[in-house]
C-alpha positions in Angstrom: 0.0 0.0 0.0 1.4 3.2 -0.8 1.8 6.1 1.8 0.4 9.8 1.2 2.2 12.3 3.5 1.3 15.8 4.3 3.4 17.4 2.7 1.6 20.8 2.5 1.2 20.3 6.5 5.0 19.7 6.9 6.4 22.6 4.9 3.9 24.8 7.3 5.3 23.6 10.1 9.1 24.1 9.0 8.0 27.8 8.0 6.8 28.2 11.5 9.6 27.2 13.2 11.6 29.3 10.8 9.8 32.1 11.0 10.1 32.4 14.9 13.5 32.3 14.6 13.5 35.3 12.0 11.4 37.2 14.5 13.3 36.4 17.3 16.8 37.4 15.7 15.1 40.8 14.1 13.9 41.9 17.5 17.4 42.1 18.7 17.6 45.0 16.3 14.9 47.2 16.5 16.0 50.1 14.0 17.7 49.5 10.8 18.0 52.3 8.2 20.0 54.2 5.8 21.0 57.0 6.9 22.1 60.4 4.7 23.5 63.6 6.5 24.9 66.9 5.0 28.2 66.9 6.7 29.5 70.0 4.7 27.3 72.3 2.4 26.4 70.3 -0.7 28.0 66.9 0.8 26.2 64.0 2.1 27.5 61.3 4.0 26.0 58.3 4.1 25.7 55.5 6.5 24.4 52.6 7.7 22.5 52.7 11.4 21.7 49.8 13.1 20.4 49.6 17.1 18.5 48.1 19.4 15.4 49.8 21.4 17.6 50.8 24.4 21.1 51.6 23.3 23.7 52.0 25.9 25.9 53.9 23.4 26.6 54.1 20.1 29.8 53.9 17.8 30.8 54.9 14.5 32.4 51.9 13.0 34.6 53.0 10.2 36.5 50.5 8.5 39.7 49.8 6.6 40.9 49.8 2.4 39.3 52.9 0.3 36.3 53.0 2.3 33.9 52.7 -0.8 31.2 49.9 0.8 28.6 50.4 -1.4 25.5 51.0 0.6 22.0 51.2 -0.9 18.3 50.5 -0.1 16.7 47.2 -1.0 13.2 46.5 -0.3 13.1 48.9 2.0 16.0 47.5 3.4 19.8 49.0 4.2 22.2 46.2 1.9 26.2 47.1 1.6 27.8 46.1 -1.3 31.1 45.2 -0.3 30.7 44.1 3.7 34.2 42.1 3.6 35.8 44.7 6.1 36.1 43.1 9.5 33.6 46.3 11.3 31.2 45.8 8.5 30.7 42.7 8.5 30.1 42.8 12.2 27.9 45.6 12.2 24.7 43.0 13.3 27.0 41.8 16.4 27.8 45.3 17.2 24.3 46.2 17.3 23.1 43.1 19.2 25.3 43.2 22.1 23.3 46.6 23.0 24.8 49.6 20.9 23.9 51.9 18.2 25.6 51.5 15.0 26.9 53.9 12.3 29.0 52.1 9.5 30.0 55.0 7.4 30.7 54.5 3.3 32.1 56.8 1.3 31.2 60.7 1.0 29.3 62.2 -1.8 32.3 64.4 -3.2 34.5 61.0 -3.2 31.8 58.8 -5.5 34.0 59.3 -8.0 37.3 59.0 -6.8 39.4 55.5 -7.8 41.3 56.0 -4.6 38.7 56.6 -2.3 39.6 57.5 1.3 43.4 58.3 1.0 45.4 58.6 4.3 45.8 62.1 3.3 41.9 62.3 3.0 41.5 60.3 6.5 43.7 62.9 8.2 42.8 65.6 6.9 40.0 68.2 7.7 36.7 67.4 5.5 36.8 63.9 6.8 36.6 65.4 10.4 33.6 67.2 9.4 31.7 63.7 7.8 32.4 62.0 11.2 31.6 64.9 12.7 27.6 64.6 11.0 27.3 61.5 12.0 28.6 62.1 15.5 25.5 64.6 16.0 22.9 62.3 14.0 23.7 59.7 16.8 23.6 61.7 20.0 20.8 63.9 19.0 19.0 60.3 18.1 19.8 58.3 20.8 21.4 60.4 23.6 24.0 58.2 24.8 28.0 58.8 24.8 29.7 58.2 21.2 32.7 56.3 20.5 34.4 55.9 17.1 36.1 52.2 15.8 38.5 52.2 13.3 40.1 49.3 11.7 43.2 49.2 9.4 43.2 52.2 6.9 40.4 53.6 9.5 42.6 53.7 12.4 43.9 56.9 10.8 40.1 58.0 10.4 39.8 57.3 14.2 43.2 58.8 15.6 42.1 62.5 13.7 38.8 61.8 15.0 40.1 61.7 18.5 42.3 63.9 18.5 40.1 66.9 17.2 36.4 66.0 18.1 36.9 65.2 22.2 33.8 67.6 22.3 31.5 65.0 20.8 33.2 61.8 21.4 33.3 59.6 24.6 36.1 57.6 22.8 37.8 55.2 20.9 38.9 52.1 19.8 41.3 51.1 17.0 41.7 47.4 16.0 44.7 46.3 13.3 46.3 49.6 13.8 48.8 51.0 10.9 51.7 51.3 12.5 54.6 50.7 9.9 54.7 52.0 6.5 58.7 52.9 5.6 58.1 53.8 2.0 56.2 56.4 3.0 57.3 60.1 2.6 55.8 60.8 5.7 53.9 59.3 8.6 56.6 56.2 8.0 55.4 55.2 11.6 52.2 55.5 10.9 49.2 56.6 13.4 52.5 56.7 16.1 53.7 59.8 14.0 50.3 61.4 14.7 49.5 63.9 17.9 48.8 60.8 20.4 49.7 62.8 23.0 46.6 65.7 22.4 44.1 62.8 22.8 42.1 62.9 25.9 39.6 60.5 25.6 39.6 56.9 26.9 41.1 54.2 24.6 41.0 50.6 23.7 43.9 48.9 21.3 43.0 45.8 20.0 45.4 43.7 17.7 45.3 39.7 16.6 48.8 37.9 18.1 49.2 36.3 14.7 48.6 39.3 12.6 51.0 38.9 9.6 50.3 42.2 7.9 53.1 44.2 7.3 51.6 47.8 8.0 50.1 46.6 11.6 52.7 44.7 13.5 50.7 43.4 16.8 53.9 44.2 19.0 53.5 48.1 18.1 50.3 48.3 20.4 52.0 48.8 23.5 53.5 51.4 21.6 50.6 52.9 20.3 49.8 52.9 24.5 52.9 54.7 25.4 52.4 57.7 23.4 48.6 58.2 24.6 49.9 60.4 27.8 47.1 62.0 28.3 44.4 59.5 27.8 42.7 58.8 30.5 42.6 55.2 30.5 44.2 52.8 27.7 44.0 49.2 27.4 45.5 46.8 24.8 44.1 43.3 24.3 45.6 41.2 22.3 43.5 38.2 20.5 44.5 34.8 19.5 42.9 31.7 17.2 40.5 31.9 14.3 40.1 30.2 11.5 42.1 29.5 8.7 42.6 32.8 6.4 40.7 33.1 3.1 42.6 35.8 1.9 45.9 37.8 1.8 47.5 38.8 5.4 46.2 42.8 5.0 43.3 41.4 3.7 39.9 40.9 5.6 39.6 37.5 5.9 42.6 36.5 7.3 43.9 37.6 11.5 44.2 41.4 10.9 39.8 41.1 10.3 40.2 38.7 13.3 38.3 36.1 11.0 36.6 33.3 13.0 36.6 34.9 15.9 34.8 38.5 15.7 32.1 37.7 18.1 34.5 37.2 20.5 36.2 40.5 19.5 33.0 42.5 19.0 32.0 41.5 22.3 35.1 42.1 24.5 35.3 45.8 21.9 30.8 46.6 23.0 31.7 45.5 27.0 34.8 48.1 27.0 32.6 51.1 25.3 29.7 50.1 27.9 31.7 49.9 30.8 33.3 53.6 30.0 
């Protein structure tokens, strides 16, 4: 005798169960929007925000390479492009473990650029003024302390950030930090040759043990420490493990985007901020 199942009956069920979990995971993140600011006249800078109802603070994730992420709308829905970059890719975690989220993509006047954000461009003064924007979207929205994370490339975004906008951050962390780039012409040190010593804001150096990228040498974060003399308080954790790497050492996948173990990371990065 042949068997009929319920197959209609089945499939319902599995979408139930499914479903439930969708809602369950979505709750943890109650707003998720693209966000567009005028950050100087006639510029807009765009950028992901993702939080949950209660945020205990909020952080402007800016991550590493040109910059150039990608972000549009679909179906109503924030979607990046290129989300490779360890702090993009993470943005969700970020979120979940209780803050506010900005992960900033390029500026308008830089769409067209092939370079995107250039060090001189991360250092200099227009990019203040984008972070800036955001800086004010976030603590006018929410009303909780802001913190900026850089990673790579964006922890010379970060360092300019903290150095110049102690009025409207609470502070900062900076994960993979460029530390070494001799062919350089200037900044051969990199963010060690900045103004570490005008920062006044509290400070969290994060660096993978087994990071084999040339420009950010793990041992250089004690460094990086040394030279924040007026920082009120600096820690440097250093990370082990992960999975194997996918791609070049300076690359995303790989131990300088901590792959396999950014939870771990984005959790120890959220419980610093909060604690602060």
């Amino acid at each position: 005798m042949k068997q009929f199942y319920n197959w209609s009956g089945w499939l319902i069920g599995i979408f139930i169960v499914l479903s439930a979990f969708g809602v369950q995971a979505s709750e943890d993140i109650d707003i998720k929007e693209l966000v567009e600011v005028e950050s100087r006249p006639g510029v807009e800078q765009k950028f992901i925000l993702l939080a949950p109802k209660n945020p205990v603070a909020s952080a402007i994730l800016i991550g590493g390479g040109p910059g150039n992420y990608g972000m549009y709308e679909s179906f109503g829905k924030p979607t990046i492009k290129n989300d490779g970059n360890f702090l993009v890719r993470t943005r969700k975690d970020f979120a979940k473990e209780g803050l506010a989220v900005a992960v900033i993509d390029i500026c308008s006047d830089l769409k067209k650029s092939k370079k995107g954000m250039t060090v001189a461009w991360r250092m200099g003064d227009k990019h203040l003024r984008d972070i800036q924007a955001v800086a004010v979207h976030l603590k006018k929205k929410f009303g909780v302390p802001v913190w900026v994370v850089g990673t790579s490339r964006g922890t010379w975004s970060t360092i300019n950030a903290a150095i110049n906008l102690n009025d409207y951050l609470h502070g900062f962390v900076v994960t993979s930090s460029i530390t070494q780039r001799p062919k350089a012409k200037s900044f051969k040190h990199g963010i060690l040759d900045m103004s570490l010593d005008q920062v006044i804001l509290p400070a969290l150096i994060v660096a993978h043990k087994n990071d084999k990228c040339f420009f950010s040498p793990p041992n250089n974060s004690d460094l990086i420490k040394t030279k924040l003399t007026n920082s009120p308080r600096v820690e440097v954790k250093f990370f082990s493990g992960g999975k194997h790497p996918k791609t070049k050492a300076c690359k995303p996948l790989s131990q300088h985007g901590f792959y396999g173990i950014e939870k771990e990371v984005v959790e120890y990065i959220s419980q610093f901020i909060m604690s602060n």
